[in-house]
N, C-alpha and C positions, 0 to 999 in steps of 0.2 A: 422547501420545507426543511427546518432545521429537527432533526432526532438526534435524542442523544440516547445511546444504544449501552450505558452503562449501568448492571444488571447482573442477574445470576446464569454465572456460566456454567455451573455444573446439570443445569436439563437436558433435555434430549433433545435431538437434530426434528425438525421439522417433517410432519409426517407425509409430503410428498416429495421428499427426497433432494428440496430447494434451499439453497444457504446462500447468505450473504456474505460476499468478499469483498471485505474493508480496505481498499489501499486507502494507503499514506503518501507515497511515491508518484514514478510516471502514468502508474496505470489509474491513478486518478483521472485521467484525459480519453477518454470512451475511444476515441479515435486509435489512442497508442495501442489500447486492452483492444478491442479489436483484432489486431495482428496476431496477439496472444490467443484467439479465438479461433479466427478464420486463417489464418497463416500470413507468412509473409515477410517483408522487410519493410518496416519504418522509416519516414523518411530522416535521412542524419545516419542510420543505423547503422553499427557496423557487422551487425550478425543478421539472419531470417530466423523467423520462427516455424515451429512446423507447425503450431496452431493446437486446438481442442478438436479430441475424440466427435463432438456434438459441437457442432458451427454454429449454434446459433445464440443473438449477442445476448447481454442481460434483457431480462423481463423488466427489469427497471432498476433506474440509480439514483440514491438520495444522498446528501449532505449526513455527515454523522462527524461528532465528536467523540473522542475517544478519552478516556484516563490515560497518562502516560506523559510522555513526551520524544517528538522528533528531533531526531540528530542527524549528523554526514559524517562517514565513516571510509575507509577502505579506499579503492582506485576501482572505478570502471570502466573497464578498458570501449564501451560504446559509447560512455558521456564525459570520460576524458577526467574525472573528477571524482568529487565525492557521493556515497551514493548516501540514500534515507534509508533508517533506520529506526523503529519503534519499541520505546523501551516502555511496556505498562507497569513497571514498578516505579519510575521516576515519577517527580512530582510533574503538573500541569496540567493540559489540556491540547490534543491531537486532531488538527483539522485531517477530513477525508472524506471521502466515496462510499460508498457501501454498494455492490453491484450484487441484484439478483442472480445467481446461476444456478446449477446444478450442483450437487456433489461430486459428480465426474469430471466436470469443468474445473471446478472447485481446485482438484489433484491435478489437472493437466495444466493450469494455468502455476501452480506451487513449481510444478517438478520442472518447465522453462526457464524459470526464477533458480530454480535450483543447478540450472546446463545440465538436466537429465531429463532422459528422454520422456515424452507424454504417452499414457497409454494404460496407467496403471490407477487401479483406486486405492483410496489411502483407507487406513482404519482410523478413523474418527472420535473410537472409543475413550482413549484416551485426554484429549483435549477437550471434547464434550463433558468427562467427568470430572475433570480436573482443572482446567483452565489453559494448560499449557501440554506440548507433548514436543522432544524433542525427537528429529529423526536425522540427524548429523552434527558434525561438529563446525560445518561449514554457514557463511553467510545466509537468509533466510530459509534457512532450515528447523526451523523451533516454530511450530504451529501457536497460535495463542488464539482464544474464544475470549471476548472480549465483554459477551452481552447477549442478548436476546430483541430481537424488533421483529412485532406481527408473529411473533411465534417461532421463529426459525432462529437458529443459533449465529452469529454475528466473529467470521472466522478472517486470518490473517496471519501472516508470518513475518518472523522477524530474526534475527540473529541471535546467538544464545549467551553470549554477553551482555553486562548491564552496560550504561553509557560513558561509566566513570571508569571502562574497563580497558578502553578503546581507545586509541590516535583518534582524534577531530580530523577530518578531511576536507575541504572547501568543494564545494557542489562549484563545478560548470556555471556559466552563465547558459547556455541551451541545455540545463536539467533545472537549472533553477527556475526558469521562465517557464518552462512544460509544466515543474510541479503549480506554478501562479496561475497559469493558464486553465489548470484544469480545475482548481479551486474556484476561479473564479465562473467555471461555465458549470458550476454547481449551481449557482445562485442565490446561494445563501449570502454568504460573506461580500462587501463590497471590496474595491481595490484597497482601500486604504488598511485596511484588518486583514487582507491576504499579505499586504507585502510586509506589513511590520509584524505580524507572525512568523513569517519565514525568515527575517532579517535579525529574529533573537534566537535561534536556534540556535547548538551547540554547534558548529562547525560552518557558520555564516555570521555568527555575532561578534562584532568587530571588525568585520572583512566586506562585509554586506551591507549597506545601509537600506532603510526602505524604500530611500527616493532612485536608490540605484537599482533596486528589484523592480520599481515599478518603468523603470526606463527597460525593463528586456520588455517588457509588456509593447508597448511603443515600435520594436523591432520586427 
C-alpha cells in the first residue's frame, strides 16, 4: 500500500502514545531496525546496538513518500561511505518506511543514531508544534514531523543543514544495496523505480547508474 503521509504537522501525537518512524536510510530494512530494537550486531557491522527500553518490533510497516529530498553526506565509519540524509525543504519526492512504535521507542531508536545512549524520553513538544525541533548540532540530530497517517504524527530525523550546505559523499555499494533492498521489500515500488531513484540522488548521481544499483541487488 502506497501513503503518502504529506500533511499538517503542527497536531498532536496520537492519543495512545504510538508514532510513526519514517526512515529514509538502512533502517528502511525491518531486519537491520530490529537490532535498533532488540539489540545487537548487524551483520557487516561494525558497532552493536544496545537496542530499545521495549523490545518489541513495529505493529506495522508501510511504504510512505515524503516532501523533500535524499542525499549522501559525511563518512560512516560502519558503511565505509556516505551516509542518507533528508532534506524536507528541498524539492522532490522521498521514498521510505514508516514503522509503527512507541514514543519510547521512537527516543531510543533517535538517540542510537545519535551514539547516545537509549534510555531517555524526548519532548515532542516541539516538533509536534512546529514541524521541526533541533537537539544538537550533530548528524541526525534535528527531529522533523513530516505528516500525520491514521492519526498519529509521522516523525524522523535528519541533520540540521540543508543539502546545498554539505560535501556530497558516495554511499558504499553494501549501504546502497541495503537502502534497495529494503525499498524494495516495501512492495510498493518495483526494481526498476528503486534503482533509478537512488541512482539520481545528490551523492550517487553520476557515480551510480541504475543498472549498476540494480546489480548489488544480484549480490
Amino acid at each position: 500500500m502506497e501513503v503518502d503521509v504529506i500533511g499538517d504537522s503542527s497536531a498532536a501525537g496520537g492519543p495512545d502514545g504510538m508514532v510513526w518512524y519514517a526512515s529514509y536510510g538502512s533502517n528502511m530494512h525491518r531486519d537491520r531496525l530490529a537490532h535498533y530494537i532488540e539489540g545487537g550486531r548487524p551483520p557487516g557491522a561494525a558497532r552493536a546496538y544496545p537496542g530499545c527500553r521495549d523490545r518489541r518490533l513495529p505493529a506495522e510497516s508501510v511504504p510512505v513518500e515524503l516532501r523533500g529530498a535524499l542525499y549522501f553526506a559525511t563518512r560512516s565509519p560502519v558503511w565505509q561511505g556516505g551516509r542518507a540524509f533528508y532534506d524536507p525543504d528541498a524539492e522532490g519526492r522521498v521514498f521510505g518506511r514508516a514503522h509503527l512504535v512507541s514514543a519510547g521507542q521512537f527516543a531510543d531508536i533517535a538517540a542510537q543514531e545519535m551514539y547516545r545512549e537509549p534510555g531517555a524520553d524526548l519532548d515532542l513538544g516541539e516538533v509536534l508544534s512546529t514541524g521541526r525541533a533541533v537537539l544538537g548540532d550533530g548528524r541526525y540530530e534535528t527531529l522533523i514531523c513530516t505528516g500525520r497517517l491514521d492519526g498519529r504524527p509521522v516523525l524522523t530525523f535528519t541533520a540540521p543543514w540543508r543539502m546545498d550546505e554539505v560535501a556530497w559523499t558516495a554511499p558504499s555499494a553494501a549501504y546502497l544495496g541495503h537502502l534497495a533492498r529494503g525499498l524494495l521489500e516495501a512492495g510498493t515500488w518495483d526494481e526498476e523505480a528503486v534503482t533509478a531513484y537512488l541512482a539520481d540522488c545528490p551523492g550517487t548521481a553520476g557515480l551510480w547508474t541504475a543498472r549498476a544499483v540494480a546489480e548489488l541487488l544480484a549480490d
